[in-house]
C-alpha positions in Angstrom: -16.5 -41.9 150.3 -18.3 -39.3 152.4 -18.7 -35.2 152.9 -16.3 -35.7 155.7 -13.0 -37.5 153.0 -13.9 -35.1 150.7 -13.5 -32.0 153.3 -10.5 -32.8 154.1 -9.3 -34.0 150.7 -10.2 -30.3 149.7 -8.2 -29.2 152.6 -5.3 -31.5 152.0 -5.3 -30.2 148.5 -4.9 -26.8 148.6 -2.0 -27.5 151.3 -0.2 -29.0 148.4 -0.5 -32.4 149.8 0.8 -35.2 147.2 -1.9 -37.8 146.3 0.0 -40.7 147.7 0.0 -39.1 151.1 -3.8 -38.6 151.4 -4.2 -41.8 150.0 -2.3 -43.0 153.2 -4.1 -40.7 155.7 -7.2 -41.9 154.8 -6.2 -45.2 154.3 -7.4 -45.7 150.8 -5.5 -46.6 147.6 -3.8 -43.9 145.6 -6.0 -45.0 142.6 -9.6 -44.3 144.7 -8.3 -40.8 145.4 -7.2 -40.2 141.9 -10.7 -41.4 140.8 -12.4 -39.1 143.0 -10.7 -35.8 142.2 -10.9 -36.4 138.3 -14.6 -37.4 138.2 -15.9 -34.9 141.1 -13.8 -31.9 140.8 -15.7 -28.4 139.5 -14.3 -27.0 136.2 -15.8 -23.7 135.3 -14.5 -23.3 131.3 -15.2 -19.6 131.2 -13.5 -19.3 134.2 -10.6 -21.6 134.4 -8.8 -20.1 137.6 -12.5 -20.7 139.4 -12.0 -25.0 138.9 -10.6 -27.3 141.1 -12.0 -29.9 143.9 -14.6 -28.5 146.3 -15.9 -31.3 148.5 -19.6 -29.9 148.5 -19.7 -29.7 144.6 -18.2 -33.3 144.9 -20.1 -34.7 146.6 -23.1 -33.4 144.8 -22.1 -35.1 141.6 -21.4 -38.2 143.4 -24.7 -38.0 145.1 -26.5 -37.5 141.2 -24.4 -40.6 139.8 -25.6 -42.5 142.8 -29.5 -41.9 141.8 -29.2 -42.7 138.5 -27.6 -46.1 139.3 -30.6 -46.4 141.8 -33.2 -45.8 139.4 -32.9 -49.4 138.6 -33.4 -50.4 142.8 -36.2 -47.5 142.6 -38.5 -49.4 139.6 -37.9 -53.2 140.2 -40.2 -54.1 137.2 -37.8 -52.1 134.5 -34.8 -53.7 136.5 -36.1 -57.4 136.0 -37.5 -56.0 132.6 -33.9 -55.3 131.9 -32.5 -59.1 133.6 -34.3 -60.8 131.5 -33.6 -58.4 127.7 -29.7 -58.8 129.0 -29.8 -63.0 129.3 -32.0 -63.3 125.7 -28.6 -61.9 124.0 -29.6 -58.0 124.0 -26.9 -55.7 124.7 -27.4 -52.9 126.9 -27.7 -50.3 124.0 -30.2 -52.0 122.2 -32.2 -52.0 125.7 -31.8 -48.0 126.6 -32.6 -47.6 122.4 -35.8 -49.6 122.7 -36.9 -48.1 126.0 -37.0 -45.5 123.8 -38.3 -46.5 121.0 -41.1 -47.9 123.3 -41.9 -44.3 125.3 -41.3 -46.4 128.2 -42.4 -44.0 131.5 -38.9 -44.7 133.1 -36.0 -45.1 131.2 -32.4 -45.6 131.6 -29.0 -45.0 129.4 -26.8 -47.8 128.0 -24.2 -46.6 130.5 -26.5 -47.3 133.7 -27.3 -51.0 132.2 -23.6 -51.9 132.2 -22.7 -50.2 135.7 -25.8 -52.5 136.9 -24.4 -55.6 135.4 -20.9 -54.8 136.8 -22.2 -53.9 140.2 -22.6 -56.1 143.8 -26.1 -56.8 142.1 -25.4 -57.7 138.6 -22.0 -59.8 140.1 -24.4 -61.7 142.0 -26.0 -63.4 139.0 -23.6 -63.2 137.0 -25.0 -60.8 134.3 -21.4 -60.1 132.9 -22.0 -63.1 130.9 -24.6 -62.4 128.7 -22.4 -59.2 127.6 -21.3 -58.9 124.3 -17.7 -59.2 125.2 -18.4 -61.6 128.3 -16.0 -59.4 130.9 -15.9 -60.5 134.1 -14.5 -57.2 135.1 -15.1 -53.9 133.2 -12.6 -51.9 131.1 -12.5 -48.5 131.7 -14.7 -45.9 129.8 -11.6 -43.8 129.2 -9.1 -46.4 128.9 -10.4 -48.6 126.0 -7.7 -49.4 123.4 -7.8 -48.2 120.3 -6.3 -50.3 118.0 -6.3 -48.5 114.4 -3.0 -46.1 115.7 -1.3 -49.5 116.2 -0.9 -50.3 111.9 0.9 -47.7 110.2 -0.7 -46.0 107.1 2.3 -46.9 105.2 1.5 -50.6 105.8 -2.1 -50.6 104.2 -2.4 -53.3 101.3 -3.6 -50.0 99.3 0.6 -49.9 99.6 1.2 -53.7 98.5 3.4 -54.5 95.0 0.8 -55.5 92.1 3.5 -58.3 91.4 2.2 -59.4 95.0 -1.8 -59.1 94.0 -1.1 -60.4 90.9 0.7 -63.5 92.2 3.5 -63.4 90.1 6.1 -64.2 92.8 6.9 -66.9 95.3 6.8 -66.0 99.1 4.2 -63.6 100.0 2.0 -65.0 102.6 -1.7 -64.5 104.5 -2.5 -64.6 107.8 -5.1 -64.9 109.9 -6.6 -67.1 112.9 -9.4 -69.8 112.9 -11.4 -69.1 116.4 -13.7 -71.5 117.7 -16.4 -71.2 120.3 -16.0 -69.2 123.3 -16.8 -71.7 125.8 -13.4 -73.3 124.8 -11.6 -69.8 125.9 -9.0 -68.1 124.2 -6.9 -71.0 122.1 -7.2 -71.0 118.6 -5.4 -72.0 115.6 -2.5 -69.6 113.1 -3.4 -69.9 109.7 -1.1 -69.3 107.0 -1.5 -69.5 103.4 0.9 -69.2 100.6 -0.5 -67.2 97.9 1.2 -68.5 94.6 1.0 -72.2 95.5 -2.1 -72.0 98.3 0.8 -74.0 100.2 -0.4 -74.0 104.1 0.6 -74.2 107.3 -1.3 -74.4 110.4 -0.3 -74.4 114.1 -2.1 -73.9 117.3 -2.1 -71.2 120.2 -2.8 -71.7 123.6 -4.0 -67.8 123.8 -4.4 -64.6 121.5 -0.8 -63.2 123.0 0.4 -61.2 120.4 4.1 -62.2 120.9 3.7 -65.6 121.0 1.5 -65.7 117.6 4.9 -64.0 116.4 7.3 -66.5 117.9 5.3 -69.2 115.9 5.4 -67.7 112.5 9.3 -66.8 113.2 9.4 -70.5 114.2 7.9 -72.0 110.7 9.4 -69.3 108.1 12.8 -68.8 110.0 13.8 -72.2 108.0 13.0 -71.2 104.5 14.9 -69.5 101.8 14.2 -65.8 101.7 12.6 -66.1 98.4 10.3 -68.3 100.2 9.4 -65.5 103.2 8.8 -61.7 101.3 5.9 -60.6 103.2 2.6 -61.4 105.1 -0.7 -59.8 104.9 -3.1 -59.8 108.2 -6.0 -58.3 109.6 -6.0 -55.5 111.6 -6.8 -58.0 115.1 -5.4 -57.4 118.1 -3.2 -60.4 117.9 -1.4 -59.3 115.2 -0.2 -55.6 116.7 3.6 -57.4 117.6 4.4 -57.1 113.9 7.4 -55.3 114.2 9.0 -57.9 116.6 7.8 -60.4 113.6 9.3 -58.3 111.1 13.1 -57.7 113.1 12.7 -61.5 113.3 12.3 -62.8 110.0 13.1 -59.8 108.0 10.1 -59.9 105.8 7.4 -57.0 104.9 3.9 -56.7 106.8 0.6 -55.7 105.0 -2.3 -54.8 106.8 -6.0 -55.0 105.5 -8.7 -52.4 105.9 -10.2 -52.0 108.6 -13.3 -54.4 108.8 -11.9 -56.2 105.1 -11.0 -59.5 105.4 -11.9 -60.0 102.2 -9.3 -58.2 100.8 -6.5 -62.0 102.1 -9.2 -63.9 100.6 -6.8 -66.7 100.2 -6.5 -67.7 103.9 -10.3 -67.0 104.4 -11.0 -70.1 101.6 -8.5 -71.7 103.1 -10.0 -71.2 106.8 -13.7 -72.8 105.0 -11.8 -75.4 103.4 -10.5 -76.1 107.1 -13.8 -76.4 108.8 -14.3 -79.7 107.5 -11.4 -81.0 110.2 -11.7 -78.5 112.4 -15.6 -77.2 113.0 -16.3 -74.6 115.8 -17.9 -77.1 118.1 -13.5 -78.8 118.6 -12.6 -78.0 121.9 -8.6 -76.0 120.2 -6.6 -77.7 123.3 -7.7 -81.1 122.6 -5.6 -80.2 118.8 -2.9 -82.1 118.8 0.2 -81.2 116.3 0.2 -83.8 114.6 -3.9 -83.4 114.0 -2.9 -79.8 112.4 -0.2 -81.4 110.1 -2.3 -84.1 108.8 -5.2 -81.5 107.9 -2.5 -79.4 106.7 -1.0 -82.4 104.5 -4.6 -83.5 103.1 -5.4 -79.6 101.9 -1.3 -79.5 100.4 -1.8 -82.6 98.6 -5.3 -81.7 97.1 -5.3 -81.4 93.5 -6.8 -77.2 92.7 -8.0 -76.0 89.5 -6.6 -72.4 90.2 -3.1 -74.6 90.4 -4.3 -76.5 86.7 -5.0 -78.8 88.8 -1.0 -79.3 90.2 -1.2 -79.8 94.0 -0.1 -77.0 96.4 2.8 -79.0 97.6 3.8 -79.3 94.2 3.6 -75.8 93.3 5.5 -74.8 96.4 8.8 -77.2 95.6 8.5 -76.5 92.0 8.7 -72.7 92.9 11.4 -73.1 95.9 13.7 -74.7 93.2 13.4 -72.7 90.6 14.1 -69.7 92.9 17.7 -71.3 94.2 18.6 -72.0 90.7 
């Protein structure tokens, strides 16, 4: 966009002309001329009544955004420097921190490396790969989720019965998913671990969806006895932020660990090691047949366990389910 848009964007806008209809003047997208007003427009905060969208102050900060991107064309030493730091696994704050560390002459911000990398430039060769995350396409800065506001305080395990801790009562599940490598994509496999009798289930996803995660534990516990189905604890992923659909659907209570605690539904993590024997990161997850996850799941329910006096989960689990109906 140049002096001449943002002249008569300025003009358009202090006519009271919608968004929408200078988007269609200048034949742009509604979103590019929302974008340029919010990032380019002049706020004065001792002087509110003195802000608003003046194309020459725009374009000024457009212009200074513009050079600090082109720092990178200006030194092509630091910018191949910076290639080569991103594909041996560094992530672009590790490479501003130790420009800095080193006193290097020029030196950039994390923010510039990953505008780089999601540039024309960066596109070109790919560099998105070598992200952490591996996006082909960005997130926005200001749009990133924040997951934390998604589980309740009231659902913290700090909450969660000591009768369920102390495992003195049938039903109370973990939950959790076993992930394999990246290169396979997004499928992955639901763990689910009973913690009185270690009974397990497993079942494979084709994807992280939230709602279908759900549909598949619905799906497994819908069948059993509600002395059977009392609660499940997960981790605070993102694939597990459908609970309450879950909970509508089965009727059971959620539990969510701390934030960064697995440890804390260490009965599904032993489980998930236990697992690795059959199912090793290196498994491509769509190549997983069912009847591959019920034959794992059958060798680990029919395996004698010391915590269990050395009764098998399976027989733990019946033994329990009976005496509950009686």
């Amino acid at each position: 966009m140049d002096l001449d848009e943002r002249r008569k964007i300025e003009r358009w806008r202090q006519a009271g002309v919608s968004v929408d209809a200078i988007a269609e003047k200048l034949g742009r997208h509604r979103s590019t001329i929302f974008r340029e007003i919010e990032r380019n427009k002049f706020e004065d905060r001792e002087m509110p009544d003195l802000s608003g969208y003046f194309c020459v102050a725009a374009n000024h900060r457009a212009k200074g955004r513009r050079g600090r991107y082109r720092k990178l064309v200006r030194h092509p030493k630091l910018c191949a420097s910076i290639i080569e730091r991103i594909k041996h696994g560094w992530s672009p704050e590790q490479i501003a921190g130790r420009l800095a560390y080193e006193r290097s002459s020029v030196r950039v911000c994390h923010e510039t490396i990953y505008r780089f990398a999601y540039s024309a430039d960066g596109q070109e060769i790919k560099l998105w790969r070598y992200l952490p995350e591996s996006r082909a396409r960005r997130r926005p800065r200001h749009a990133r989720r924040r997951h934390g506001r998604r589980f309740s305080a009231e659902l913290s395990i700090l909450h969660r019965p000591d009768i369920v801790r102390d495992r003195k009562q049938l039903g109370h599940w973990e939950c959790d998913l076993i992930q394999f490598r990246k290169r396979f994509g997004k499928a992955n496999v639901t763990s689910l671990v009973e913690r009185v009798s270690r009974f397990t289930v497993f079942l494979r996803n084709n994807d992280r969806q939230s709602r279908a995660i759900m549909d598949g534990l619905i799906d497994v516990l819908g069948p059993l006895p509600l002395s059977a189905r009392r609660s499940i604890t997960f981790d605070r992923g993102t694939e597990f932020t459908d609970w309450p659909y879950l909970q509508a659907g089965l009727g059971v209570q959620i539990w969510f660990c701390d934030p960064q605690a697995p440890w804390q539904k260490g009965t599904v993590e032993n489980t998930n090691r236990r697992a690795r024997k059959w199912l090793p990161r290196d498994t491509d997850p769509l190549s997983i047949e069912h009847r591959d996850l019920h034959q794992v799941c059958a060798h680990l329910n029919s395996t004698p366990r010391k915590c269990l006096d050395f009764r098998t989960p399976a027989e733990v689990f019946r033994q329990k389910i009976l005496s509950a109906n009686r």
